[in-house]
C-alpha positions in Angstrom: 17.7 1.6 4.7 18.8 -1.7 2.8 19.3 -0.4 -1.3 17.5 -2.1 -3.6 18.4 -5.1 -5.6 18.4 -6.3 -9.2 16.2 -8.9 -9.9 15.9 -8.8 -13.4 17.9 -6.5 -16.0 17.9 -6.2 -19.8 18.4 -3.2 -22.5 15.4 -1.5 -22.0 14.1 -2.4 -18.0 15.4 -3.1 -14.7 13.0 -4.7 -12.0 14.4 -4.3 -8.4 13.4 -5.7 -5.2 11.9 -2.6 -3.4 12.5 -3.4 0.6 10.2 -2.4 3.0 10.2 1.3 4.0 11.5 2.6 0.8 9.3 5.1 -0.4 8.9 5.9 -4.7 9.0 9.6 -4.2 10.7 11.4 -1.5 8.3 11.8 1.1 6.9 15.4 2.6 8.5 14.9 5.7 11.7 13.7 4.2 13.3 10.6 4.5 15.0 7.7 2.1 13.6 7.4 -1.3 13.7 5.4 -4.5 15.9 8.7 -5.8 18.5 7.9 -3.9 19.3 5.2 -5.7 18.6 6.1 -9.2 22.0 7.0 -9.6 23.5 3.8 -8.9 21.0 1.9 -10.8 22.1 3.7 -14.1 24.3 1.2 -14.3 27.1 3.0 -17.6 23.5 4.3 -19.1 22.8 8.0 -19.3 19.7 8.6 -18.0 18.5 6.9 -15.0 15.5 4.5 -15.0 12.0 5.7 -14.1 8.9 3.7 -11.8 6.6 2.3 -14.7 4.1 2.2 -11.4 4.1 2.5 -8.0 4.6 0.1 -4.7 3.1 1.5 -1.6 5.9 2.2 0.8 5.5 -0.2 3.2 5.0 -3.1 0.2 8.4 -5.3 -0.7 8.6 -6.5 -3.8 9.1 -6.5 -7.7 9.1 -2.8 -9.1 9.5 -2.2 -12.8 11.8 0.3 -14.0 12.2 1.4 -17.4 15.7 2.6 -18.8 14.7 4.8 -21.7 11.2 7.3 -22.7 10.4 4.9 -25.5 10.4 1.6 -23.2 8.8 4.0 -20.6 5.9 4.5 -23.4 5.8 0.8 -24.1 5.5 -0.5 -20.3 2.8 2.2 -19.6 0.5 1.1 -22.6 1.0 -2.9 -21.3 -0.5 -1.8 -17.8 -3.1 0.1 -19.4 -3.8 -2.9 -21.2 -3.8 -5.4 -18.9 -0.4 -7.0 -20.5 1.2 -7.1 -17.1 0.5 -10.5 -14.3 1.6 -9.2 -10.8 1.4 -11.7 -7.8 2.0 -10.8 -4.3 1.8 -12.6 -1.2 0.0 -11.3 1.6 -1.2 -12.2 5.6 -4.2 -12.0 6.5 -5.4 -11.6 9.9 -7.3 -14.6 10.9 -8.5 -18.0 9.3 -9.9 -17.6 6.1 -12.9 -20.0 5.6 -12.8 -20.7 1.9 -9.4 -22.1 -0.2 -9.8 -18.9 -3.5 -12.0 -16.7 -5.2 -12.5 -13.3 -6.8 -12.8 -10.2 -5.3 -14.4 -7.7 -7.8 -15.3 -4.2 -5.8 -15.6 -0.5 -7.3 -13.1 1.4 -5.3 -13.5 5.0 -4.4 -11.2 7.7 -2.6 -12.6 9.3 0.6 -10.9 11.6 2.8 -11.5 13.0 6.5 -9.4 15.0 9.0 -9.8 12.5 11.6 -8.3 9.7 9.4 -6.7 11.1 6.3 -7.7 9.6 3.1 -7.9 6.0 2.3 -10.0 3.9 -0.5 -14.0 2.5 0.3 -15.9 -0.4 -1.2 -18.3 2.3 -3.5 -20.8 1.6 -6.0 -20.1 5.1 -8.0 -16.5 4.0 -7.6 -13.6 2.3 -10.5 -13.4 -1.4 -10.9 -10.8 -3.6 -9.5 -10.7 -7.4 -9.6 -8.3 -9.4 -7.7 -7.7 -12.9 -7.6 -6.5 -14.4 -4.5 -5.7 -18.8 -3.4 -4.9 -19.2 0.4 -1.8 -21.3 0.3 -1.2 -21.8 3.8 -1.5 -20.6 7.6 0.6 -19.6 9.9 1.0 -17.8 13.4 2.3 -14.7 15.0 2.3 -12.9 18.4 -1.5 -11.8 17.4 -3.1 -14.8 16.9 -3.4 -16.7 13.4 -3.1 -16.0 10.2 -3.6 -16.3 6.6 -0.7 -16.6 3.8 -2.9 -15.8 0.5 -1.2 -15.4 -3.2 -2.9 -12.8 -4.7 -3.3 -11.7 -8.5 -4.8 -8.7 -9.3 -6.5 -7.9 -12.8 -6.4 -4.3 -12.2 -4.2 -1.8 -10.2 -6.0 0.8 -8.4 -4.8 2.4 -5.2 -4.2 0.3 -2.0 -6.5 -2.3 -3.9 -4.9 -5.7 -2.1 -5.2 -4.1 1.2 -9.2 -2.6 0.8 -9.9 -6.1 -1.0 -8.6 -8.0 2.0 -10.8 -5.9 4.5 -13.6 -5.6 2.2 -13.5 -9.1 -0.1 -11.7 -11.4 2.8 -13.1 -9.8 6.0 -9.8 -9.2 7.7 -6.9 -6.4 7.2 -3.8 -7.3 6.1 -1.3 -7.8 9.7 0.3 -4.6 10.3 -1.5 -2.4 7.9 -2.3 1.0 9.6 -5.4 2.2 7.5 -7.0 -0.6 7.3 -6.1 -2.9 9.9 -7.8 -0.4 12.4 -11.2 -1.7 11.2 -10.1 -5.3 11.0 -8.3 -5.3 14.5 -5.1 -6.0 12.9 -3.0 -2.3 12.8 -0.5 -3.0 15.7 0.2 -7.1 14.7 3.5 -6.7 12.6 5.9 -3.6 12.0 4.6 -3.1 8.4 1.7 -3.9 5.9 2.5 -7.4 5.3 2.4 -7.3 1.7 5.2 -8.3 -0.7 5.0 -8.5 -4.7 6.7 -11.9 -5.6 6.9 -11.5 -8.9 5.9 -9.6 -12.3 5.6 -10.9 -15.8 5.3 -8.2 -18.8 5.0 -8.7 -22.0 7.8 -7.3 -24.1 7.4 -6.6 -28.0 9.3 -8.3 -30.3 11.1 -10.0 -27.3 10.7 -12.9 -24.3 8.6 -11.0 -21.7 10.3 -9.9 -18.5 10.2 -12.4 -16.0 11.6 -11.4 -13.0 10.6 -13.0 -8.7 11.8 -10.7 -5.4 12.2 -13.2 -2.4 10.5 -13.3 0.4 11.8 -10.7 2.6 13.0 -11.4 6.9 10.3 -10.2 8.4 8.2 -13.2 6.4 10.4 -15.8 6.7 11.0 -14.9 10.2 7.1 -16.0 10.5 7.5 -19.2 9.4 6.5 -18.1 6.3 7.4 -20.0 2.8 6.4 -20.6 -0.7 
């Protein structure tokens, strides 16, 4: 497993690059997690940093940490209120027909023995509003594809993934919930989902600003923004 890397560091936060496979806590069946790095991202401090939120483990990308309980405090009330613009990139299986839009879906947990649990399109469901821009195309072993930025205004559970098979028509390539439905499960070796970059506002100094590169297994699509 590659460690993490420091994309952004100050007093009070650290933002990482998560890679692929990296899970945030260790997993039931074992295997690496962010823990095993939380003493080497101390880095001289006492305590080591805590996940402000949470990255699926498949997802690459920007992760916020925070280095102390009172920046811990502060982080958590700017995602409550919406003080915090994520971006990630994302492909889509397929062409997309239209350039950008808004997705807006109430989101709902279901569960089943046959397939586990995963998040519906429900009326008696929460929120969740994403804004996405197609930004270009491209083309794997599967068949096409779509690169789309997207921005969500909200951050419930797996809500890029259910809003790209519910609000786009299409799974994300490789995603193995929801790419079953959207005939793309078995296109990539993970969810193709990366979060580019983060932007939180800080109080009483510059907002973190912090952007993960795109990982290999993107570029090795042809993929570039």
């Amino acid at each position: 497993m590659t460690a993490p890397t420091i994309v952004y560091e100050d007093g009070e936060a650290l933002v990482i690059d998560k890679p692929a496979g990296l899970s945030i806590e260790r997993p039931r069946k074992g295997g690496a997690s962010l823990e095993d790095y939380l003493e080497d991202l101390k880095l001289g401090f006492q305590r080591p940093p805590v996940a402000v939120h949470r990255l699926d483990t498949d997802t690459s990308g920007c992760l916020l940490l925070a280095r102390n309980p009172k920046a811990l405090k502060r982080f958590n009330r700017a995602f409550e209120e919406r003080q915090v613009a994520k971006s990630y990139i994302g492909l889509v299986a397929g062409e997309l027909t239209e350039d950008d839009g808004t997705i807006e879906l109430a989101l709902a947990k279901v569960s089943s023995a046959e397939r586990g649990w995963r998040m519906i399109a429900a009326k008696k469901g929460k929120p969740s509003i994403t804004h996405w821009e197609r930004i270009g195309r491209g083309e794997s072993a599967a068949g096409p594809f779509s690169i789309v930025r997207f921005r969500p205004v909200t951050g419930r559970t797996h809500q890029i993934r259910i809003h790209a098979l519910a609000g786009l028509g299409a799974a994300l390539l490789g995603d193995p919930v929801y790419g079953t439905t959207g005939g793309s499960g078995k296109d990539a070796p993970r969810t193709m989902l990366h979060a580019e970059s983060l932007e939180v506002t800080h109080e009483g100094k510059t907002p973190i600003l912090a952007r993960a590169p795109l990982p290999a297994d993107f570029t090795a699509l042809g993929v570039a923004v």
